[in-house]
C-alpha beads as a LAMMPS data file, in Angstrom:
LAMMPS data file: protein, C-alpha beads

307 atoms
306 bonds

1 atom types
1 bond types

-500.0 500.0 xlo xhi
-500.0 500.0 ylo yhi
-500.0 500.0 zlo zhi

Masses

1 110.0

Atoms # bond

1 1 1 -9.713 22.647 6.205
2 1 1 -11.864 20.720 8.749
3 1 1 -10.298 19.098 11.550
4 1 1 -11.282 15.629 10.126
5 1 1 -9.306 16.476 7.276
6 1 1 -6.524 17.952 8.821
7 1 1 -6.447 14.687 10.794
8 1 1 -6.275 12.446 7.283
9 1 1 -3.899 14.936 6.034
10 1 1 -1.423 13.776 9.512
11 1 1 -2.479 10.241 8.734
12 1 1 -1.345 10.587 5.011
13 1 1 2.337 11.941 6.214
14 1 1 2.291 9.475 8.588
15 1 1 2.830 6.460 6.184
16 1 1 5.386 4.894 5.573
17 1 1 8.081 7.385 4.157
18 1 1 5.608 9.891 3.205
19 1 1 7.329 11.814 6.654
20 1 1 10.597 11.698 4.830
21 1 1 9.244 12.649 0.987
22 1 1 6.739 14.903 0.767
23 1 1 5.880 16.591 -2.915
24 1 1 9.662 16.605 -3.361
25 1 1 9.702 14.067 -6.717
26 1 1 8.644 14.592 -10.335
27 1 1 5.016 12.831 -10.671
28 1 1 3.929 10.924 -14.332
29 1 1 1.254 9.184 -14.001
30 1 1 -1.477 6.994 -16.333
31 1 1 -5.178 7.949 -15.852
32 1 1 -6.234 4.830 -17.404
33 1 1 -8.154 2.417 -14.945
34 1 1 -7.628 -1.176 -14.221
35 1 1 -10.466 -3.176 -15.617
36 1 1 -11.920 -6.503 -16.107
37 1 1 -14.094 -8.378 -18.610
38 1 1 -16.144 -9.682 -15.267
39 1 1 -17.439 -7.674 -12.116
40 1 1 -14.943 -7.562 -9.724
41 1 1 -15.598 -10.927 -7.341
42 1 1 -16.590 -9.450 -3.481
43 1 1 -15.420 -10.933 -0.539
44 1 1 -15.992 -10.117 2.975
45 1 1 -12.797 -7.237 3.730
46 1 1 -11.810 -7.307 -0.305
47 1 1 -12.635 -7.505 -3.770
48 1 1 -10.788 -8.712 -6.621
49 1 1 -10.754 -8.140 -10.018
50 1 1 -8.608 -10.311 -13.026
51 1 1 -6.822 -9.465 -16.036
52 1 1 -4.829 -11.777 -18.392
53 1 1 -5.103 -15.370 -18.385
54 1 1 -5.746 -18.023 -15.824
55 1 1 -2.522 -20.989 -16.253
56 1 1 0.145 -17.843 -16.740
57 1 1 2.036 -17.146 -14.150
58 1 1 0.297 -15.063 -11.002
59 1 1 1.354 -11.869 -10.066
60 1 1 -1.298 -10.182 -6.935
61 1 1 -1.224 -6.259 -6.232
62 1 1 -1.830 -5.323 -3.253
63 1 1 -2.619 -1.362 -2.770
64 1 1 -2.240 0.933 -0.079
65 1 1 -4.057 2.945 2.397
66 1 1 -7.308 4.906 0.901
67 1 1 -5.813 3.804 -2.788
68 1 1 -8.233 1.519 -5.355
69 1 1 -7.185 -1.121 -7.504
70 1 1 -6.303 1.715 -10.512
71 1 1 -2.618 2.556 -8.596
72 1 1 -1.463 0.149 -10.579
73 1 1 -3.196 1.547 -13.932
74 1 1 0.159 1.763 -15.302
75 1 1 1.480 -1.444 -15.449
76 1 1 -1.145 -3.984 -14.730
77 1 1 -1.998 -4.376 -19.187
78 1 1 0.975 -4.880 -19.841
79 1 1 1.661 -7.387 -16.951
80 1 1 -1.596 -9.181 -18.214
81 1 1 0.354 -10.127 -21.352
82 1 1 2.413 -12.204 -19.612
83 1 1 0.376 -12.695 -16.433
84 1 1 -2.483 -13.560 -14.812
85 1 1 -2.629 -10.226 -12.834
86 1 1 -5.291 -10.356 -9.423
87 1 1 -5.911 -6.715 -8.481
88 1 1 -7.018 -6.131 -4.592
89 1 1 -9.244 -3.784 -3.773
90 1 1 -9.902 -2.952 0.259
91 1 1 -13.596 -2.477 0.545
92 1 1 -14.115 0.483 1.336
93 1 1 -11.815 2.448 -1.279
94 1 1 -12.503 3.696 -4.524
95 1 1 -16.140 4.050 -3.624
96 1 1 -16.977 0.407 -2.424
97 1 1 -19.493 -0.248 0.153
98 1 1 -17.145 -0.939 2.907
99 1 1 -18.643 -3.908 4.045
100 1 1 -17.067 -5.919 7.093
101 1 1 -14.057 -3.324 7.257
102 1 1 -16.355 -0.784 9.815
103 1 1 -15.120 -3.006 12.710
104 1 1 -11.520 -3.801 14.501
105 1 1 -9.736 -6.871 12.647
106 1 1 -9.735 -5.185 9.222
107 1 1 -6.048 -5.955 8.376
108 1 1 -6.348 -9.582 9.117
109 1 1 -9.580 -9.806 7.462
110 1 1 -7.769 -8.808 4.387
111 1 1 -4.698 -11.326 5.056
112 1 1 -7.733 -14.262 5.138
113 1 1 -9.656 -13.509 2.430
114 1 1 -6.497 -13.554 0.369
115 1 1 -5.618 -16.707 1.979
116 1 1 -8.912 -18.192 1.317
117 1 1 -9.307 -16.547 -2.369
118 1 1 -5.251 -18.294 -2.928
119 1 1 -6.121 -21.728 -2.221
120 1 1 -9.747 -21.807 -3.606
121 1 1 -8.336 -20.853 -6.911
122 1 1 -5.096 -23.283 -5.945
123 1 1 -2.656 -20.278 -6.427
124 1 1 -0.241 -21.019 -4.108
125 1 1 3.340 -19.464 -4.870
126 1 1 2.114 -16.522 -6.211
127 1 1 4.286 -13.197 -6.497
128 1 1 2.872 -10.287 -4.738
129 1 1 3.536 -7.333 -4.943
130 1 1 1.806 -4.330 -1.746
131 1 1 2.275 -0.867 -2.034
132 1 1 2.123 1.583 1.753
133 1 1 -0.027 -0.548 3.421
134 1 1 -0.716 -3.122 0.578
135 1 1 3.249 -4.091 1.608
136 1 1 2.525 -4.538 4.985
137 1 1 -0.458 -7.233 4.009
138 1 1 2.434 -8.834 2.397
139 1 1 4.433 -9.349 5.187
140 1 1 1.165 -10.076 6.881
141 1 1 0.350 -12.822 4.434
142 1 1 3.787 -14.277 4.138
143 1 1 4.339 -14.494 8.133
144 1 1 0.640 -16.264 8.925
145 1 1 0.676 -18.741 5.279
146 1 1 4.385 -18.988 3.944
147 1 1 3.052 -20.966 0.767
148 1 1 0.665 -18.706 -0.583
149 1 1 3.267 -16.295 -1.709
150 1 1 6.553 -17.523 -3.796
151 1 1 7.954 -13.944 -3.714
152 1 1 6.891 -10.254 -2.424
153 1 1 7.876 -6.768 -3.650
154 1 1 7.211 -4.333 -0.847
155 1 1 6.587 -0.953 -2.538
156 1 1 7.513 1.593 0.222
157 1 1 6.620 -0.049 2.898
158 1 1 8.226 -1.132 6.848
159 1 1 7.950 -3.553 9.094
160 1 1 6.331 -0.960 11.315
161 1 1 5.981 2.603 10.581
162 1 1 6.185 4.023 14.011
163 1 1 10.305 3.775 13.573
164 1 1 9.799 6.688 11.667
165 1 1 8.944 8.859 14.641
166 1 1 11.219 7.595 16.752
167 1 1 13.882 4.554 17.398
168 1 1 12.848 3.849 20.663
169 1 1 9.033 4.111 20.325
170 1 1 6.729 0.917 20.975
171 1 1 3.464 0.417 20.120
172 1 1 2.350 1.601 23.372
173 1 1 3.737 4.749 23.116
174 1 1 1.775 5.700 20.161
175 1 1 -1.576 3.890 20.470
176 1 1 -3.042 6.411 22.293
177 1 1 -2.937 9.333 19.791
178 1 1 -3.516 6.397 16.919
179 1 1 -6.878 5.958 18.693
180 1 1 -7.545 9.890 18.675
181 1 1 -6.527 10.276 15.233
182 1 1 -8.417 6.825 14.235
183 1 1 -11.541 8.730 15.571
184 1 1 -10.819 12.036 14.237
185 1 1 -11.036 10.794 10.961
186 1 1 -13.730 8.280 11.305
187 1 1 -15.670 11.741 11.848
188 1 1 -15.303 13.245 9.013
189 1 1 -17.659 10.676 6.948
190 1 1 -20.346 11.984 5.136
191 1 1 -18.653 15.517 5.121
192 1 1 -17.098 16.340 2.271
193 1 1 -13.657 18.805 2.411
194 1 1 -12.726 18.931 -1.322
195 1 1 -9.576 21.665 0.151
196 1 1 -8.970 18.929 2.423
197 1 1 -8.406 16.755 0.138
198 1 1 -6.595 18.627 -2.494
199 1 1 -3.871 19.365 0.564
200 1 1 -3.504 15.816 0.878
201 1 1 -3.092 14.921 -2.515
202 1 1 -0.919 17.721 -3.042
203 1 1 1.560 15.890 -0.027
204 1 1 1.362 13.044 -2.023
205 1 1 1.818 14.139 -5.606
206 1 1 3.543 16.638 -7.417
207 1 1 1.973 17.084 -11.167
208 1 1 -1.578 18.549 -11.500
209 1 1 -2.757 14.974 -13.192
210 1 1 -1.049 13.069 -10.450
211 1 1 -2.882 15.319 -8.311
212 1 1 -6.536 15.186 -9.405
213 1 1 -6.064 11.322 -9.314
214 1 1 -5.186 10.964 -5.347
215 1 1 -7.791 13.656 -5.057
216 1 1 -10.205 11.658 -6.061
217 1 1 -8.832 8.585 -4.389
218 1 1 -9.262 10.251 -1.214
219 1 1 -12.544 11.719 -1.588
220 1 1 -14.469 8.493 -2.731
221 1 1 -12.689 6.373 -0.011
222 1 1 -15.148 5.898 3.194
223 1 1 -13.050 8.093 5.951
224 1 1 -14.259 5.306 8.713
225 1 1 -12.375 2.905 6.670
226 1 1 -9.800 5.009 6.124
227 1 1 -9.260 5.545 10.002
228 1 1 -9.761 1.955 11.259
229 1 1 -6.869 0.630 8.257
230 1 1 -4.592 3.614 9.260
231 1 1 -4.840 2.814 13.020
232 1 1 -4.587 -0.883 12.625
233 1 1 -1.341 -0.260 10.001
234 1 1 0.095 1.938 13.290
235 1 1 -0.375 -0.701 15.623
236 1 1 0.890 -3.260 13.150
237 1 1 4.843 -4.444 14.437
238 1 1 6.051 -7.350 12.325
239 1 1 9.560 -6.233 13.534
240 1 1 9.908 -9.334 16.002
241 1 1 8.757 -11.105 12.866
242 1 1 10.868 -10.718 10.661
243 1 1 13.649 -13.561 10.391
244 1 1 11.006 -15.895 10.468
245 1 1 9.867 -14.969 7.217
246 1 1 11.779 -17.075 4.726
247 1 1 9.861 -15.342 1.649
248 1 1 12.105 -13.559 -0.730
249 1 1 11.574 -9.810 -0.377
250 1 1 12.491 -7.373 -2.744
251 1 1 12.230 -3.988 -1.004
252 1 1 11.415 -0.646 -3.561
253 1 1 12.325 2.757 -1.684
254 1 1 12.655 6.005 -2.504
255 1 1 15.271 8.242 -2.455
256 1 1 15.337 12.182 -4.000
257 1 1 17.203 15.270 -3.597
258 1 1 15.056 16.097 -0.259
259 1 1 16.082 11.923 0.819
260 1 1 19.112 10.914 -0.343
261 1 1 20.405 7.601 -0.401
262 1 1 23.126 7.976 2.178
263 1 1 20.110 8.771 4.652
264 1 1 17.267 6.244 3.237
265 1 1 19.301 3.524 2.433
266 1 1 19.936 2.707 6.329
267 1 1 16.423 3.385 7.570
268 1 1 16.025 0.546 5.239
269 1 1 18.623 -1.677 5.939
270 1 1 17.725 -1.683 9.185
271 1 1 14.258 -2.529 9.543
272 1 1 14.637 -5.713 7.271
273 1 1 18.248 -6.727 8.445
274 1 1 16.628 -9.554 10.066
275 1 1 14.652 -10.847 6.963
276 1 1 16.782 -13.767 5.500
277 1 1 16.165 -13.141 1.792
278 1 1 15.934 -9.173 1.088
279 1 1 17.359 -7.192 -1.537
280 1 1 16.708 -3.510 -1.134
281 1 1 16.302 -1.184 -4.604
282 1 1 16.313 2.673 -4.434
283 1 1 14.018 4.445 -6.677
284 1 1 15.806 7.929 -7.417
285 1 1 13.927 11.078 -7.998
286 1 1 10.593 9.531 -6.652
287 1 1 8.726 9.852 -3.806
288 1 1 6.004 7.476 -2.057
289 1 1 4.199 6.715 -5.107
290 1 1 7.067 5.342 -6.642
291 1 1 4.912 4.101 -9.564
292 1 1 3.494 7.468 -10.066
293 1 1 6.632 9.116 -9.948
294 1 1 9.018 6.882 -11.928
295 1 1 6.666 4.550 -14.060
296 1 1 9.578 3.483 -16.008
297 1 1 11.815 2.540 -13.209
298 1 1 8.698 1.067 -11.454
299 1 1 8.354 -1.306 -14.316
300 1 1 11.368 -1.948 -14.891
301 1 1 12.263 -2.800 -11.529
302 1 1 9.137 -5.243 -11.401
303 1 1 10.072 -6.883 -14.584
304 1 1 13.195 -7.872 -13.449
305 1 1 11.568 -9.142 -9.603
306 1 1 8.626 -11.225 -11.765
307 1 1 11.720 -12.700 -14.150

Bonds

1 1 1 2
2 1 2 3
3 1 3 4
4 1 4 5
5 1 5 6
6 1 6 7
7 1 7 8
8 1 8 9
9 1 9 10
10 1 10 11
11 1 11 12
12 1 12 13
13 1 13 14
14 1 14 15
15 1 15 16
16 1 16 17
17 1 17 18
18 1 18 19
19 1 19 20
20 1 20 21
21 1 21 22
22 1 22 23
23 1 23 24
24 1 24 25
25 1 25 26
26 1 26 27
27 1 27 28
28 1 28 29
29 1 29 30
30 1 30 31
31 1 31 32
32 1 32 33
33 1 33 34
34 1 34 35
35 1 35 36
36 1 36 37
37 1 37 38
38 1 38 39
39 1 39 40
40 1 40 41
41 1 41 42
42 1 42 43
43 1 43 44
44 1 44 45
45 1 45 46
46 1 46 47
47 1 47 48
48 1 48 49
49 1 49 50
50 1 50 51
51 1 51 52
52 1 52 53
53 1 53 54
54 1 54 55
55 1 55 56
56 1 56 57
57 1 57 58
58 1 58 59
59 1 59 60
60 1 60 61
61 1 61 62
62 1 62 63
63 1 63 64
64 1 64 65
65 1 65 66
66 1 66 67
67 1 67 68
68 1 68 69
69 1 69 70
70 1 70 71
71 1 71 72
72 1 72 73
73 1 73 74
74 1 74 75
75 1 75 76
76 1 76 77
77 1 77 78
78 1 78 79
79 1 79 80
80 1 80 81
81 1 81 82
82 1 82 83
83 1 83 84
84 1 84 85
85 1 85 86
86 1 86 87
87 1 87 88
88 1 88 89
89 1 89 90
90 1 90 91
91 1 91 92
92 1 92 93
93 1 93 94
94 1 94 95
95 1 95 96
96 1 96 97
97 1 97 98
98 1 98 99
99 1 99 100
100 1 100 101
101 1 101 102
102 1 102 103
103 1 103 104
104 1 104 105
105 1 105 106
106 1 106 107
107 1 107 108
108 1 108 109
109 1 109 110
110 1 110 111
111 1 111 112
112 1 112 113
113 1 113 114
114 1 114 115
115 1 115 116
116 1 116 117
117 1 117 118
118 1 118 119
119 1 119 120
120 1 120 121
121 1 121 122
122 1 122 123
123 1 123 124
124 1 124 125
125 1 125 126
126 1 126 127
127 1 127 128
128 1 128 129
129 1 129 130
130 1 130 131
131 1 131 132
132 1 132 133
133 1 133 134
134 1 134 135
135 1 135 136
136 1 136 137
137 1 137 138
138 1 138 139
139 1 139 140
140 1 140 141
141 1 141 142
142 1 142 143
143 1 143 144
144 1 144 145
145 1 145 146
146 1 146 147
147 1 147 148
148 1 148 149
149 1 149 150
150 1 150 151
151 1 151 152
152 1 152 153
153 1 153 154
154 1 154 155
155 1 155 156
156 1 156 157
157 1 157 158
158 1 158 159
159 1 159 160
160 1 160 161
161 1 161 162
162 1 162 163
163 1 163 164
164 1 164 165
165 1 165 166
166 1 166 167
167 1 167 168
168 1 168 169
169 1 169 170
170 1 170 171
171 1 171 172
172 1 172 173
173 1 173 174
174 1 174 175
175 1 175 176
176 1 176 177
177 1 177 178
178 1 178 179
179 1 179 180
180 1 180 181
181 1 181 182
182 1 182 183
183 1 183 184
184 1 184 185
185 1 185 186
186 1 186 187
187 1 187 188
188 1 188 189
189 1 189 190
190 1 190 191
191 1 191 192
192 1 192 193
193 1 193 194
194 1 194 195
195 1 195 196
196 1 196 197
197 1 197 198
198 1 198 199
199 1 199 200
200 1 200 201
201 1 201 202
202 1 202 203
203 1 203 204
204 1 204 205
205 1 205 206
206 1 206 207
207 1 207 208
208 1 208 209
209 1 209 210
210 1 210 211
211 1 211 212
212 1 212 213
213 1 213 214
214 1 214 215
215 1 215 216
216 1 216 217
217 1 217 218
218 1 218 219
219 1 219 220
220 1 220 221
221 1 221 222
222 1 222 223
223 1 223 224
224 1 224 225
225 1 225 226
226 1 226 227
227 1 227 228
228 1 228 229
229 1 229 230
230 1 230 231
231 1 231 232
232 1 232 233
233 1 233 234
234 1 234 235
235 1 235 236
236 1 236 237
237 1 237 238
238 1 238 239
239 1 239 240
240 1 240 241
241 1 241 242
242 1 242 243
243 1 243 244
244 1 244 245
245 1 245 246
246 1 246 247
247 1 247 248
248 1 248 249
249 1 249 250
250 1 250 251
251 1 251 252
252 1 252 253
253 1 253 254
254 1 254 255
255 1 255 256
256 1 256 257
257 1 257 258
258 1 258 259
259 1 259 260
260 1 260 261
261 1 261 262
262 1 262 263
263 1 263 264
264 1 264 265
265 1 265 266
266 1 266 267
267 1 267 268
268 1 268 269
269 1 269 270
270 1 270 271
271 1 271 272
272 1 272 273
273 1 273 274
274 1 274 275
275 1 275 276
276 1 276 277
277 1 277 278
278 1 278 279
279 1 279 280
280 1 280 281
281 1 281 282
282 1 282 283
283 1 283 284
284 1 284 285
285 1 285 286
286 1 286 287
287 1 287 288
288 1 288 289
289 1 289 290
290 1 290 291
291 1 291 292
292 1 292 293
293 1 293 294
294 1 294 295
295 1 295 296
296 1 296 297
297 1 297 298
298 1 298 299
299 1 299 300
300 1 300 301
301 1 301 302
302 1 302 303
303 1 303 304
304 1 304 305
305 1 305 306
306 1 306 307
């Protein structure tokens, strides 16, 4: 494995739970991708693509680092019976020219161009739902413009993930080796590592079909993408935030034989105690890619948030 890849492969682990569940959770997953009648409409840090019908209630998801708009394969048709279903897709991932995400400010660039793409299509109140990093644009989003989003599901997701590594760590602290591994990665474009990626997606799936799908996730997203979203996610601390933002949250986690609830359930707790509206939902026998893992639970769980 190349060091660039080695270097994605610590990036990947270094999400959001993915240090606490690692391959340790039966995988299902649906190879079918998310499509649209139209091309996908391309903004500046994003693009978006529709199913369902405009007028039916809006539901927006949000996906997480390196991952396309097809993470949500499994549930967005069905959603689009019901719902008028907006699926994000960082430029950049999935194969997308990157666009203006090859420079610092890629993270709020996303947060305005959903802003912006909410009130030009007079959307405001709309559920969202962010998995990994996709949850922390959610926050993002809710903190900066409160009445774009009625409710948010974060999928796996924390206020900041450096808690993880540490309870007394600050952003300070772990900048520096951010930037290195930011860099490290940004290297590795234009040199493909198939191995390296099959170790990653093997951290982050368990079944051979759940497998070959992050695989390819990770090989068609651009790596200098890839570096500047993980490094600005890293550097991203909404815990100061957090009582301020009066948005329902309904918080998915996972929990598994390797993670039990008696130990995730207060790593949890803890980072959104200060959010005023937050009910927290264990997932059990899953892993990061909760809607991978447990599709049915997944859906069921985001029937009941949608109503």
């Amino acid at each position: 494995m190349t060091p660039q890849n080695k270097a994605r492969l610590i990036a990947a682990i270094a999400l959001p739970l993915l240090a606490l569940n690692v391959s340790q959770a039966r995988a299902a997953t649906n190879p079918a991708a998310c499509t649209s009648p139209a091309l996908p409409e391309r903004m500046a840090h994003i693009s978006i693509a529709e199913l369902g019908a405009r007028g039916l209630p809006t539901v927006i998801l949000i996906p997480g680092l390196s991952s396309p708009r097809d993470v949500w394969a499994g549930i967005a048709p069905t959603l689009a019976k019901t719902h008028h279903v907006v699926l994000v897709q960082v430029n950049g991932f999935g194969g997308d020219d990157p666009g203006a995400n090859l420079k610092p400010g890629l993270l709020d660039g996303v947060v305005a161009d959903l802003d912006a793409y909410i009130a030009r299509n007079k959307l405001s109140g709309a559920a969202v739902i962010g998995h990994s990093m996709g949850g922390l644009v959610g926050m993002m989003l809710a903190k900066a413009h409160p009445g774009d989003i009625g409710k948010l599901m974060i999928v796996d997701s924390l206020p900041w993930i450096g808690v993880m590594f540490g309870p007394t760590l600050t952003v300070a602290m772990v900048e520096p080796q951010g930037a290195k591994m930011r860099d490290t990665m940004a290297a590795g474009y234009g040199k493909p590592d198939p191995a390296g990626a099959q170790a990653i997606a093997a951290r982050l799936a368990l079944k051979p079909a759940s497998q070959t799908l992050v695989n390819g996730w990770v090989q068609k997203s651009d790596a200098r993408v890839s570096a500047e979203a993980f490094y600005e996610d890293l550097t991203t601390d909404l815990r100061g935030d957090m009582a301020g933002i009066a948005t329902p949250i309904t918080m998915l986690y996972p929990t598994s034989a390797a993670m039990p609830k008696a130990t995730a359930e207060p790593i949890y707790r803890d980072a959104y105690a200060k959010a005023p509206h937050v009910t927290l939902i264990d997932i059990d026998d899953s892993a990061h890619f909760i809607m991978l893992d447990q599709p049915e639970a997944f859906a069921k769980a985001v029937a009941a948030f949608l109503g």
